[in-house]
Each structure stands twice: as structure tokens, then as C-alpha cells.
N, C-alpha and C positions, 0 to 999 in steps of 0.2 A: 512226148517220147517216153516210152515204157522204162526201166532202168535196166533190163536183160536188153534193150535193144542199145540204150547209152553204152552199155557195156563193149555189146560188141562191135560197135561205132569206133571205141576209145582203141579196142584191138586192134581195126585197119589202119585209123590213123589218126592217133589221139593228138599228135601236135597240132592237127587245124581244127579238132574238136574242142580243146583247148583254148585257141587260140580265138575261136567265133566265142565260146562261150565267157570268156571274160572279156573280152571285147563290148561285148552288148549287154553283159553287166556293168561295168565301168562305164557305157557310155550312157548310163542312167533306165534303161529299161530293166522289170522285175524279173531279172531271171538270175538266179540261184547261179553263184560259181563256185563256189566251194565246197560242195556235193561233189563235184565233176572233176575237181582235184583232186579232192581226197580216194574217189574211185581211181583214178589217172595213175596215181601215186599206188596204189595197190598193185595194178594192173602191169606199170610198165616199167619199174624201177630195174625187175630183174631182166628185162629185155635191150636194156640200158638204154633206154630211153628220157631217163630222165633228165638230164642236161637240155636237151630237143624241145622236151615240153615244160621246163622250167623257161627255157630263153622264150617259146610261142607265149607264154604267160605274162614275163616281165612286156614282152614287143607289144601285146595287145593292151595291155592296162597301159603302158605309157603313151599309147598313141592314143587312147579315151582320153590320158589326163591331158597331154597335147591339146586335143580342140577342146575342152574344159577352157585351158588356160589360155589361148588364142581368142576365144569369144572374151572372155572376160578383160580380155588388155584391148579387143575394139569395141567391146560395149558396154564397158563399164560395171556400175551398182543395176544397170538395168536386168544384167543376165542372173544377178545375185537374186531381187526381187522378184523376177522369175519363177525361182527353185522355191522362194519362200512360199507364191501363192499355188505355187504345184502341192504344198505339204496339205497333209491332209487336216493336221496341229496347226493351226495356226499361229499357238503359242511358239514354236520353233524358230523364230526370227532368225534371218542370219547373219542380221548384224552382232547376235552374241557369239555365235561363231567365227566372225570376222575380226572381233576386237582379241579372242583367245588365240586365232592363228597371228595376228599382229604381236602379241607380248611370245609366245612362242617361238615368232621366226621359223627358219627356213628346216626346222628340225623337226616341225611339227608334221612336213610331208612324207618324211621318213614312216612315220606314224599313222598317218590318216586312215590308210587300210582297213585297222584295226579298231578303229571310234565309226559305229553307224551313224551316219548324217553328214556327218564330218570327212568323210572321203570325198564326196560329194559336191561339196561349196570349197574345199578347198581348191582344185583347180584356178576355177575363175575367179577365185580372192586372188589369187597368188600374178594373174592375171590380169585385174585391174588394179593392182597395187603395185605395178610394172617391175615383178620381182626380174629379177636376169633371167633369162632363157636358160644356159649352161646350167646355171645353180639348180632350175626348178626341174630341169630334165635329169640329172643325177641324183636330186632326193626323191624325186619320183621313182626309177628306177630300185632305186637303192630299196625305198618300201614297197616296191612290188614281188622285188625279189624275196625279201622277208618274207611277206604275204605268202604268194603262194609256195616259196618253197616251206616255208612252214606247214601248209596243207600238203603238199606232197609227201615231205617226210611221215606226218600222221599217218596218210594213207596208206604207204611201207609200212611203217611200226603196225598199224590194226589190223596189214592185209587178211588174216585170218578171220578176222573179226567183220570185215568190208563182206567177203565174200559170203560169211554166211547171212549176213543182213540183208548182200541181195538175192541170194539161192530163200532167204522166209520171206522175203514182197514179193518174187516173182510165184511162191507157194499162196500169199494171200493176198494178190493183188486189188479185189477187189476190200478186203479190209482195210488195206494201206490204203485205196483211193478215200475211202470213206473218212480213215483219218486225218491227210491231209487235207481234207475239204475243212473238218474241223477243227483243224489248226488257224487254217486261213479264214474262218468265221471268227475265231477266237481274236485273230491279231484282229480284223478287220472293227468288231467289237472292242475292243479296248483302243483302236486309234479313235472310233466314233464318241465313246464315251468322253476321250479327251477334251475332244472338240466341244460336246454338251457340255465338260467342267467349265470350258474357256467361256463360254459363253455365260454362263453362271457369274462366274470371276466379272465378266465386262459388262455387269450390272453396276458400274462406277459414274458418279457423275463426270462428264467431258465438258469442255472449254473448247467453243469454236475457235477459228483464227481473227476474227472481228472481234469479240471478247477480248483476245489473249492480246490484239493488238491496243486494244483504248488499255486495260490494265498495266502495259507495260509504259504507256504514256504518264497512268496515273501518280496518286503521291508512293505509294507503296506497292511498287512495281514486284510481279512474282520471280522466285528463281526458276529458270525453265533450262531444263534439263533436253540437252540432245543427246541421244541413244543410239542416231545413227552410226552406221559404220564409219572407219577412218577411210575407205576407197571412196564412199557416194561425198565423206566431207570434205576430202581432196580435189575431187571431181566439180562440186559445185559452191564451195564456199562455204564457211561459217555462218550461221545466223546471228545478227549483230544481239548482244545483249544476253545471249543464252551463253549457259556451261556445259563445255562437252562433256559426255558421263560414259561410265559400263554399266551393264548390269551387275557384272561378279564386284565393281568397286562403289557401288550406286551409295553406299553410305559416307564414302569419303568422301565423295562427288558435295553430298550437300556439308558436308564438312560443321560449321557450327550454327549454319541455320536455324533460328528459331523455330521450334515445333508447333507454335502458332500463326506462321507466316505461311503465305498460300503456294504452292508447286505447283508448275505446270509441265508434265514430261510428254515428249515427242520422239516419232521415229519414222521411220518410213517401210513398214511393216505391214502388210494385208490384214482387215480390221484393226489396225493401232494396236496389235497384240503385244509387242516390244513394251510401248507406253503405259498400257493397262496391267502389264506385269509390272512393272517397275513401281506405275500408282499403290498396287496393291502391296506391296513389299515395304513401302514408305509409309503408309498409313498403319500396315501393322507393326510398323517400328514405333508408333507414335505421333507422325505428324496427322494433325489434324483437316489440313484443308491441301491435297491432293488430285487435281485434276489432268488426264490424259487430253491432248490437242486432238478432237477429233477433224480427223483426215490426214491425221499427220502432217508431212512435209511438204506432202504436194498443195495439201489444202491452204498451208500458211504461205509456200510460194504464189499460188493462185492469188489470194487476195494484195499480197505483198508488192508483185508485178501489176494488178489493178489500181494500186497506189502510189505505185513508185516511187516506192520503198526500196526496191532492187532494179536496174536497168532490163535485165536479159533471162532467160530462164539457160545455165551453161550445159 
């Protein structure tokens, strides 16, 4: 859709313009809403219209955050792991997200909005970590309201400024398509590039879970770091003998461990990205013998429940 055609979409009747379009941004598909505020907010403030289409704003973004948080309280770390192998970053785990919204708390939805990524995984964190319904529907709210009436007001405050922006793209429209193409090459390029760092970075030696388990029998058993989230180690259990860790406190985590002594860190992250960030973080602190589990979590429960080590997979 052209932006002289959004426009005069948002004229007949921007509260369900509104109301589709942050819907289906919130409900995880790549469509831009805060273009569409901000035009909204230009458009209809002096028609008074604005109260209409701040409320179709808040109602669609908290019914996205809704089923966010309803899957996540019936399916757990699963819907979380999910989101992670959807990223294009692998590095992006969302168990580091998970462990920030947990020290955070319920204040951190007020907010989410406003942190890319982090809008995102909060729902269904907030949902497998069986926060209250009431609570999670009012901080929701509450940052949606923020949200968008913050792009609304903008849109008022720059109306002058909205409208000549889009009277020169509907002048060069075809310049404008040209450069949004090149924007979107550009993100698309630097998410790719990431991805070739990560992979660079996960040139780290790994520790199968056969390995990890004869070493943890042996005489000088490793300290092994879980980086899981606190919903998937709620949900299934501690692994006997490991230290649960964060990333943002990975240093305290090992606490006075000798720098000579061997590490084994784990997560349950698509390619052990969680893991092989953390390896990498501890080695360049100084410890010398630093290994990611590769397969992570699932791979150590797999061999675990072949040994009955663990009764059940929960």
C-alpha cells in the first residue's frame, strides 16, 4: 500500500487501520506500526479522534500480548525456543532475555515496547513463568498505552512536518521505493553479517554430553554452567551437579574458580549460541580450558535418559 493510499485509509477510518495494523505487528509479522501512528496521529488528532484510535491501539497490542502469554503458560520454554530459532542471530538467545525480564519483574512489560526483541519474548516469558493474568494485562496495557500514544502525540506535534514528507514520496515515489529497498538490503546485510560473526566466534572446541558425563564422574570433575532460562529450569528440573548461571552475571556465576580448571557451559539455544557466547566471554577473561556442551540440553538429556541418569524427559 502506497502511503497517499494509507493516508487516505487512516481518513475513512483510521481506528481499524490502526487497530489491523498493530495487531499484526504485535502479533509477530514484519509490518511497521509506528509509521501508521505517527501518520494517524497527524491525521486525526484534530478530528478528535484521537482517544478512538489510541484505545483500537492499546485493544490490538494487548490482545497480540494475550495469546503471546496464553501459549507461553501452555507450552512452556518450547514457544520461547521457538522465537529463538525464528531469529535470524542466532547469538540472540532468549534465555538472556528471560533471565533480565525475571530480575526486572512485572515492570519490565510496562517497557517492552520500547527494547526491539524484547517486546517480543516477553509475552510468553511472562506466560511460562505463570505470572498473574490481571497483573500481566495491566502492565501490558499500561505500555501500550505509552507506546502508541507516544507515537501519536509525535505525529500531532510534526503534523506539518508528516504531511510534507508524504506530499515528497508521493512526488518521488519511485526514489522512495528505491530507497526503502536499500534500507532493507542494508538491515538484511548486517543481520547476515552477524550470523557469519557467530559463526566465526563458534570455531570453539565443544564437549559432547558422553565426554561431559565420564569427566563429571572423574577425579577433577568440570564446573558446568547452566544458562538456561529460569521458566525451561522450572519446567524440567535442575541438572544434578551444574551451577545455574546468567550471562550479564557469568563472572560471578564462576565465582573463585581456578583459571586453570576446565568449564563446561550449556543452554538450550539453537546452535549452543547462549553456550559459545559465554565460552567465549570466559576465555577471554582468562580461563584457560572452556568448553560449550554441544547439543546443549536436549543432547545431555538424550544421553542422560539412555542411562538413567534422569527417569522421564518433563
Amino acid at each position: 500500500m502506497e502511503i497517499s493510499q494509507l493516508s487516505e485509509a487512516l481518513q475513512r477510518d483510521a481506528v481499524w487501520v490502526v487497530f489491523l495494523n498493530v495487531l499484526l505487528q504485535q502479533i509477530g509479522l514484519p509490518v511497521p506500526a509506528v509509521p501508521t501512528l505517527l501518520l494517524a496521529g497527524s491525521l486525526v488528532v484534530g478530528s478528535g479522534q484521537f482517544a478512538s484510535v489510541l484505545a483500537a491501539a492499546i485493544v490490538a497490542s494487548v490482545l497480540a500480548d494475550w495469546v503471546w502469554y496464553l501459549a507461553g503458560r501452555a507450552f512452556g520454554y518450547r514457544v520461547l525456543a521457538g522465537l529463538c530459532k525464528l531469529s535470524i542471530n542466532p547469538a540472540s538467545c532468549v534465555s538472556q532475555t528471560e533471565s533480565r525480564f525475571v530480575r526486572w519483574g512485572i515492570g519490565s512489560l510496562v517497557f517492552a515496547k520500547f527494547i526491539p526483541g524484547f517486546s517480543t519474548v516477553a509475552p510468553p516469558i511472562a506466560g511460562s513463568l505463570r505470572m498473574r493474568q490481571p497483573g500481566f494485562l495491566l502492565a501490558a496495557a499500561t505500555g501500550a498505552a505509552l507506546w502508541a500514544g507516544l507515537a501519536l502525540g509525535a505525529g500531532w506535534l510534526l503534523r506539518n512536518e508528516v504531511s510534507a514528507a508524504i506530499a515528497a514520496l508521493d512526488r518521488h515515489s519511485g526514489s522512495a521505493l528505491v530507497l526503502l529497498a536499500a534500507m532493507i538490503a542494508l538491515w538484511l546485510g548486517w543481520k547476515l553479517w552477524q550470523k557469519y560473526r557467530f559463526r566465526q566466534l563458534s570455531a570453539v572446541p565443544h564437549i559432547t554430553p558422553l565426554e561431559l558425563i565420564a569427566a563429571m564422574e572423574g577425579d577433577q570433575p568440570p564446573l558446568v554452567l547452566d544458562l538456561r532460562g529460569p521458566s525451561m529450569i522450572a519446567e524440567t528440573g535442575p541438572i544434578a551437579g551444574a551451577t545455574v548461571a546468567e550471562h550479564d552475571l557469568l563472572l560471578h556465576a564462576v565465582g573463585e574458580w581456578p583459571k586453570d580448571q576446565p568449564i563446561v557451559t550449556l543452554c538450550a539455544c539453537p546452535e549452543d549460541a547462549g553456550a559459545i557466547q559465554a565460552a567465549r566471554q570466559l576465555l577471554d577473561a582468562g580461563y584457560i580450558s572452556v568448553r560449550p556442551l554441544k547439543g546443549g540440553y536436549e543432547a545431555w538429556l538424550a544421553i542422560a535418559l539412555d542411562k538413567g541418569m534422569v527417569t522421564s524427559a518433563i
